[in-house]
mmCIF file of the N, C-alpha and C atoms, coordinates in Angstrom:
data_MODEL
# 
_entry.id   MODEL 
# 
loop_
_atom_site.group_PDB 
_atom_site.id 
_atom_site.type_symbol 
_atom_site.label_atom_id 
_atom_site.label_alt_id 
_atom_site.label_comp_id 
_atom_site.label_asym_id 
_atom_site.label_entity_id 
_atom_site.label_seq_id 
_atom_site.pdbx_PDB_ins_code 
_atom_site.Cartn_x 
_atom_site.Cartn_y 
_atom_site.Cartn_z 
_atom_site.occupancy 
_atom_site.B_iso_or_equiv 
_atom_site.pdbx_formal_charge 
_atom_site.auth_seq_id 
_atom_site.auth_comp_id 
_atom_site.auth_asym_id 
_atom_site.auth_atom_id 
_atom_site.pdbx_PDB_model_num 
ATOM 1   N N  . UNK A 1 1  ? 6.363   11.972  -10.830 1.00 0.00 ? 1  UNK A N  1 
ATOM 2   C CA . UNK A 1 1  ? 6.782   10.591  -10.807 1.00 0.00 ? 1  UNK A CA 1 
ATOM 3   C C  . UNK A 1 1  ? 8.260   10.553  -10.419 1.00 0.00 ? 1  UNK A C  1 
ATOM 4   N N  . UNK A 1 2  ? 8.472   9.835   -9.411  1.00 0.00 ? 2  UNK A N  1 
ATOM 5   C CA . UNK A 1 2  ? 10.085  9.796   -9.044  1.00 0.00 ? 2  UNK A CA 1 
ATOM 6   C C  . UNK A 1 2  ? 10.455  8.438   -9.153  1.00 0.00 ? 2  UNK A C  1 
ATOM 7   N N  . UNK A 1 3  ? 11.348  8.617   -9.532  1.00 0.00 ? 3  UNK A N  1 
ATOM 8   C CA . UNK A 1 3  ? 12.419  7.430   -10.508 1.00 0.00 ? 3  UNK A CA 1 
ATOM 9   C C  . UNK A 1 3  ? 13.327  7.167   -8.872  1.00 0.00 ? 3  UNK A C  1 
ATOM 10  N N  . UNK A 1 4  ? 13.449  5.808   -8.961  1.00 0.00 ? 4  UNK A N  1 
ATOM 11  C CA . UNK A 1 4  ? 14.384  5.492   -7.923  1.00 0.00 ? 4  UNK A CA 1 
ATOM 12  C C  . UNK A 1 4  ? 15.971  4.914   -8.956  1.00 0.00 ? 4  UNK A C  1 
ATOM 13  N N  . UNK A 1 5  ? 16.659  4.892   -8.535  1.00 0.00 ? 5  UNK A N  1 
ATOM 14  C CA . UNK A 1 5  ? 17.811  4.399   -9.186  1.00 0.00 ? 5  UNK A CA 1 
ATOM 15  C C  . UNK A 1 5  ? 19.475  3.679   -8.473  1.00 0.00 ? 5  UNK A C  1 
ATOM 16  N N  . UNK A 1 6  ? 19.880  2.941   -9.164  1.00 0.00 ? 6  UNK A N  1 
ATOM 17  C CA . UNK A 1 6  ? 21.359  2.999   -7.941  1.00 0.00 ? 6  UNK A CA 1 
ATOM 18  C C  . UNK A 1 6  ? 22.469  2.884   -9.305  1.00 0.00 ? 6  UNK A C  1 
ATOM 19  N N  . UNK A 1 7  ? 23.468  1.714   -9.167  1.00 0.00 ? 7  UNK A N  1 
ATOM 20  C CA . UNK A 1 7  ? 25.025  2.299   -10.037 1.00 0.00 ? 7  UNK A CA 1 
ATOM 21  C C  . UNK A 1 7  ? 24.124  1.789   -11.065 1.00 0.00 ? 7  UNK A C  1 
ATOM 22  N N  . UNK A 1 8  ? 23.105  0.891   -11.505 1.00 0.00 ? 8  UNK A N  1 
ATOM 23  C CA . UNK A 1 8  ? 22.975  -0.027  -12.881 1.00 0.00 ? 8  UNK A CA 1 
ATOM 24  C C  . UNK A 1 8  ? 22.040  -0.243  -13.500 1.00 0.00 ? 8  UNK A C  1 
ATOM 25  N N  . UNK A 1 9  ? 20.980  0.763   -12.432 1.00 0.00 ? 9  UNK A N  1 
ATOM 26  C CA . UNK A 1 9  ? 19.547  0.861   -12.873 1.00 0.00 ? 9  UNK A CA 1 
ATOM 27  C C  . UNK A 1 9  ? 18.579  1.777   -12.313 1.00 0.00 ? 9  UNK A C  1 
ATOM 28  N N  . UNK A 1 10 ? 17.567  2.315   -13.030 1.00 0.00 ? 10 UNK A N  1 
ATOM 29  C CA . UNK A 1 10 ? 16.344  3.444   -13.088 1.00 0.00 ? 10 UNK A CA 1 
ATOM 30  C C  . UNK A 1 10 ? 15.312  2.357   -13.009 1.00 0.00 ? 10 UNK A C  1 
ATOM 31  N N  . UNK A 1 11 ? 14.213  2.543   -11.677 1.00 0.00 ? 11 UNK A N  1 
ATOM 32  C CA . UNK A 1 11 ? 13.336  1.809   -11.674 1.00 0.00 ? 11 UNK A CA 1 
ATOM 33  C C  . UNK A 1 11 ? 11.979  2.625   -10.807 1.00 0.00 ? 11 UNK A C  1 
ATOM 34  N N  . UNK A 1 12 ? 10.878  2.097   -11.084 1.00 0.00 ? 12 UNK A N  1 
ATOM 35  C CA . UNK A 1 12 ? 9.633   2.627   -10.603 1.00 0.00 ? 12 UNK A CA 1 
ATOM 36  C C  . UNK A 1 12 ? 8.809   1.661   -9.813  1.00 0.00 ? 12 UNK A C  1 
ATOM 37  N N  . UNK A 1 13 ? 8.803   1.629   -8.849  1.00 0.00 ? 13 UNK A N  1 
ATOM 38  C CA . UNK A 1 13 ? 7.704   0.501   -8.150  1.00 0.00 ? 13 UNK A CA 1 
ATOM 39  C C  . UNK A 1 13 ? 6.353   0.643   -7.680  1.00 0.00 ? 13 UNK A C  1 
ATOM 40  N N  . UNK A 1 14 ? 5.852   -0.241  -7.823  1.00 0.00 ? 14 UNK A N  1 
ATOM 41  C CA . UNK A 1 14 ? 4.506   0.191   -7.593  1.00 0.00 ? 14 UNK A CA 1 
ATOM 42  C C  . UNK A 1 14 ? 3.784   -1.040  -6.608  1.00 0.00 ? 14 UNK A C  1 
ATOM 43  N N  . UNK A 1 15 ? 3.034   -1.057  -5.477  1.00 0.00 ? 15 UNK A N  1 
ATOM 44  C CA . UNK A 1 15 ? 2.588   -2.035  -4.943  1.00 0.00 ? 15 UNK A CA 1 
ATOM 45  C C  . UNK A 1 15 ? 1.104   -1.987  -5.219  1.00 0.00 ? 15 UNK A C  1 
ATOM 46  N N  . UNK A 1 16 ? 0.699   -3.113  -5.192  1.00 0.00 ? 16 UNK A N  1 
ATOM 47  C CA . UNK A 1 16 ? -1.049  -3.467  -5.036  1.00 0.00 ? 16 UNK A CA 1 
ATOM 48  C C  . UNK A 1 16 ? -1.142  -4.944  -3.987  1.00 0.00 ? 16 UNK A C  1 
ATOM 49  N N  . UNK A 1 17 ? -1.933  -4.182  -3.105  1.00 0.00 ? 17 UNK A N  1 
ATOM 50  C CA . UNK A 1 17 ? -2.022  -4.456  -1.400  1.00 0.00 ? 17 UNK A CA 1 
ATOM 51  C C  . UNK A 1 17 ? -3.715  -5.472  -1.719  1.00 0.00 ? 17 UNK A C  1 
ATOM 52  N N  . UNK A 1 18 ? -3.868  -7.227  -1.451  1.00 0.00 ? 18 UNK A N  1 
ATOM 53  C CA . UNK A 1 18 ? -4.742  -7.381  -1.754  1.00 0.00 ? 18 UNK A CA 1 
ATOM 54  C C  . UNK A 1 18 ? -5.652  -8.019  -0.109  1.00 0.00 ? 18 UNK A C  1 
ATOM 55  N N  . UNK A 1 19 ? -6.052  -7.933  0.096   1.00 0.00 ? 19 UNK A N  1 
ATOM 56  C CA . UNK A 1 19 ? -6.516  -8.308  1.506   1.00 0.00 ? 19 UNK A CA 1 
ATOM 57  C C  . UNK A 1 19 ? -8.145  -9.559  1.415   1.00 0.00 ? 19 UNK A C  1 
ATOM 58  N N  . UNK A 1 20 ? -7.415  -10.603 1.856   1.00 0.00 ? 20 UNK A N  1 
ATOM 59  C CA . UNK A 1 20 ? -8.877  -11.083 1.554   1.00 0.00 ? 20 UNK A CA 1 
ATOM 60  C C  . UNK A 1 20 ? -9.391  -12.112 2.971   1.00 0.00 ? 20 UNK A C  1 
ATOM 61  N N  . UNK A 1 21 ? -10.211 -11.703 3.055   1.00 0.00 ? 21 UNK A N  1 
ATOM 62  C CA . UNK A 1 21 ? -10.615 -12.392 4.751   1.00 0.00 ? 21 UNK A CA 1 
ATOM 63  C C  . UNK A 1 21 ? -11.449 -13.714 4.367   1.00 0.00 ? 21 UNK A C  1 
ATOM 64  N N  . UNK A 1 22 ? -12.092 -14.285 5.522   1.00 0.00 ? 22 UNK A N  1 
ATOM 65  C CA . UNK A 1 22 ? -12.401 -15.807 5.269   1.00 0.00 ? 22 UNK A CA 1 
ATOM 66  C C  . UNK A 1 22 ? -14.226 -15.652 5.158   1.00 0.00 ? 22 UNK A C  1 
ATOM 67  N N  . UNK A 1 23 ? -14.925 -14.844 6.155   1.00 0.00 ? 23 UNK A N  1 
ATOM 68  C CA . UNK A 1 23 ? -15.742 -14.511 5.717   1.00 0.00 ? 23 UNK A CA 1 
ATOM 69  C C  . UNK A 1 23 ? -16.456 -13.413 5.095   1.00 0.00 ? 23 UNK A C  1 
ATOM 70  N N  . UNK A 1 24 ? -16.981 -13.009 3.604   1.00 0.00 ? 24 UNK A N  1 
ATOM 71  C CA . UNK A 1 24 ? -17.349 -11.799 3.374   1.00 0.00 ? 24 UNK A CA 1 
ATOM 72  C C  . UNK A 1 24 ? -18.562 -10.746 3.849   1.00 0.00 ? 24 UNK A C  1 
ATOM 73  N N  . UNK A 1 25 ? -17.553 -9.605  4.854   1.00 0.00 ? 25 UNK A N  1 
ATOM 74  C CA . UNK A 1 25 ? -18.599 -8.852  5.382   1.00 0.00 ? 25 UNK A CA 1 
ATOM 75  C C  . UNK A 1 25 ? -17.705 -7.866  5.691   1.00 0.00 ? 25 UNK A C  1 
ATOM 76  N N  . UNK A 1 26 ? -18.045 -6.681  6.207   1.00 0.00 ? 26 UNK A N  1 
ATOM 77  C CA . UNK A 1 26 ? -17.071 -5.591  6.368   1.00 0.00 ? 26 UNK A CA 1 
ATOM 78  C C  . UNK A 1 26 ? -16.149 -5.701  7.373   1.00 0.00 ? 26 UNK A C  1 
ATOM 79  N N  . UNK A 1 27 ? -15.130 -5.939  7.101   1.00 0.00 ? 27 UNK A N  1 
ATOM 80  C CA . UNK A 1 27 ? -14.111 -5.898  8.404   1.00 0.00 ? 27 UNK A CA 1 
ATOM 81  C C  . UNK A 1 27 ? -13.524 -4.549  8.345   1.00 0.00 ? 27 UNK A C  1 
ATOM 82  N N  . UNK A 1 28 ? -13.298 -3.408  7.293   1.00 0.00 ? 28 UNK A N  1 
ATOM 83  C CA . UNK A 1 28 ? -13.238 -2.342  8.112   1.00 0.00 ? 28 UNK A CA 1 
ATOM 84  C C  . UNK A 1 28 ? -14.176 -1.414  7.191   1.00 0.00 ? 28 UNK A C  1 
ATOM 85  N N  . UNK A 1 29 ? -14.113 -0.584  8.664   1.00 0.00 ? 29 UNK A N  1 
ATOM 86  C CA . UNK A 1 29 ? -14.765 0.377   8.506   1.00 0.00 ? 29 UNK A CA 1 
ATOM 87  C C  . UNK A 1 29 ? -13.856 1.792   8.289   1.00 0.00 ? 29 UNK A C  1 
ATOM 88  N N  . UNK A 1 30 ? -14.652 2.674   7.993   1.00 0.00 ? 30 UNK A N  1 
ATOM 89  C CA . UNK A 1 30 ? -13.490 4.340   7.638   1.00 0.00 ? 30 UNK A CA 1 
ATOM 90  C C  . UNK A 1 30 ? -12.558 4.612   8.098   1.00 0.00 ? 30 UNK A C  1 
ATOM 91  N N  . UNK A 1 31 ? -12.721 4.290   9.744   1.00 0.00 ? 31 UNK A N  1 
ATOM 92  C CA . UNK A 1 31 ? -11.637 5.221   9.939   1.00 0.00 ? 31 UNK A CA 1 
ATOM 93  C C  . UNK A 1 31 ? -10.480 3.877   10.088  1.00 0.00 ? 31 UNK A C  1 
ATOM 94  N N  . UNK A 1 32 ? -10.784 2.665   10.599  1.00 0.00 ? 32 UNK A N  1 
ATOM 95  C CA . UNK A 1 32 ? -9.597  1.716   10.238  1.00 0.00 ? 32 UNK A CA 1 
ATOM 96  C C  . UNK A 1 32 ? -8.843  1.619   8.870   1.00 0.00 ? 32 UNK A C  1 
ATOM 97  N N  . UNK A 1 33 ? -9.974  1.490   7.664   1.00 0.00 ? 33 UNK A N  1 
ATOM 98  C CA . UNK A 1 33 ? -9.093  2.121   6.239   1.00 0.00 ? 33 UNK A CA 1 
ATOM 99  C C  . UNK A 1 33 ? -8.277  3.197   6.017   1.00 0.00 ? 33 UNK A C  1 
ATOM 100 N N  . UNK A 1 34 ? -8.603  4.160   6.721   1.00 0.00 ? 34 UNK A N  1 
ATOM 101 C CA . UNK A 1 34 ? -8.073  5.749   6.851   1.00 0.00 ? 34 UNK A CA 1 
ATOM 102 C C  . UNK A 1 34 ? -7.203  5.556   7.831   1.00 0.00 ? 34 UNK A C  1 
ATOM 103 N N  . UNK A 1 35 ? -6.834  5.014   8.558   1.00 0.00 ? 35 UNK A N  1 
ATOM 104 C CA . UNK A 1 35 ? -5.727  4.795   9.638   1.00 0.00 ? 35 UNK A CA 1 
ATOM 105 C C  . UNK A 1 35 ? -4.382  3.690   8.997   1.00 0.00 ? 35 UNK A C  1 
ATOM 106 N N  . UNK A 1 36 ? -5.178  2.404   8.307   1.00 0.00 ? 36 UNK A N  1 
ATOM 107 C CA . UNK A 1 36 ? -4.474  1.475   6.945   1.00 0.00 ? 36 UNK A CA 1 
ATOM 108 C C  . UNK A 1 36 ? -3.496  2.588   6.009   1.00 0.00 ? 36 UNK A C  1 
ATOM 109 N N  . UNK A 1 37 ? -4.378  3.354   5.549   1.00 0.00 ? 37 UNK A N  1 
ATOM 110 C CA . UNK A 1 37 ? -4.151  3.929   4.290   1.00 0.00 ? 37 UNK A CA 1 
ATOM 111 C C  . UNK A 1 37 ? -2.632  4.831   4.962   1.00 0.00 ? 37 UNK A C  1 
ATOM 112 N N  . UNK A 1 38 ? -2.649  6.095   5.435   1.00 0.00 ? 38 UNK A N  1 
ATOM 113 C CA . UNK A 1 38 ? -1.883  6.723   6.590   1.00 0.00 ? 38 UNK A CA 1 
ATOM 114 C C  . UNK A 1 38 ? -0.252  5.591   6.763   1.00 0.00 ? 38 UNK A C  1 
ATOM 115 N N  . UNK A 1 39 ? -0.474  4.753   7.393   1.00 0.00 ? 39 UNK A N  1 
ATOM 116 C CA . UNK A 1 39 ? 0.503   3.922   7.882   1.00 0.00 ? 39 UNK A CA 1 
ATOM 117 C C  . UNK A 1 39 ? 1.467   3.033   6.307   1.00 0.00 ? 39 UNK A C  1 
ATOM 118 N N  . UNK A 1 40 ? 0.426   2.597   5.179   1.00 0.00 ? 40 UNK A N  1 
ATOM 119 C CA . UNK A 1 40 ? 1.178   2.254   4.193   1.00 0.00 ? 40 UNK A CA 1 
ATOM 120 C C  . UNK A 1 40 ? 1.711   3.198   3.433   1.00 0.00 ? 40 UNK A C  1 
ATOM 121 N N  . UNK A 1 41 ? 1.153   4.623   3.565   1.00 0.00 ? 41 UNK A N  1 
ATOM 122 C CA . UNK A 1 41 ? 1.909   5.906   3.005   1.00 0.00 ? 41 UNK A CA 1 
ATOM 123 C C  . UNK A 1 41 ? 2.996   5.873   3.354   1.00 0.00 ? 41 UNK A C  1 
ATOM 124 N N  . UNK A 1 42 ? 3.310   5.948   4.853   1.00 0.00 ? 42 UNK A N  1 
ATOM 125 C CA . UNK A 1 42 ? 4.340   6.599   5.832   1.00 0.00 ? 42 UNK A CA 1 
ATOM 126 C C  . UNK A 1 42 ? 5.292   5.471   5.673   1.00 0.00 ? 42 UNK A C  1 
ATOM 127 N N  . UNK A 1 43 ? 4.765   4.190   5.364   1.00 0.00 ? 43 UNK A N  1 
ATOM 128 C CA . UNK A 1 43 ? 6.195   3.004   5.541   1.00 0.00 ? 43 UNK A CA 1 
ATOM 129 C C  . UNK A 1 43 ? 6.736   2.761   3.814   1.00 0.00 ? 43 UNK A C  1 
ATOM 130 N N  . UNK A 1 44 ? 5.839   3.197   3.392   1.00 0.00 ? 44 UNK A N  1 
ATOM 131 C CA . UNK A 1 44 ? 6.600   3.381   1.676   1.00 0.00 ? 44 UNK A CA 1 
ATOM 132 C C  . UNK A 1 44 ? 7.593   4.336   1.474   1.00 0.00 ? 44 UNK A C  1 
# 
């Protein structure tokens, strides 16, 4: 677990990513999730 911090504070962040489309049916499939997933790693 890594602690971020600056002069006045120790803090931990955490995101939850909620995605909700208009009609329910699969808009993605594996490898678009797996390509999603990849890209919000790399920009965090």
């Amino acid at each position: 677990m890594k602690l971020d911090s600056n002069n006045h504070s120790v803090f931990l962040l955490y995101y939850h990513l909620v995605l909700v489309v208009k009609y329910r049916r699969n808009v993605f499939d594996d490898d678009m999730s797996d390509y999603a997933k990849d890209m919000f790693i790399r920009l965090s």
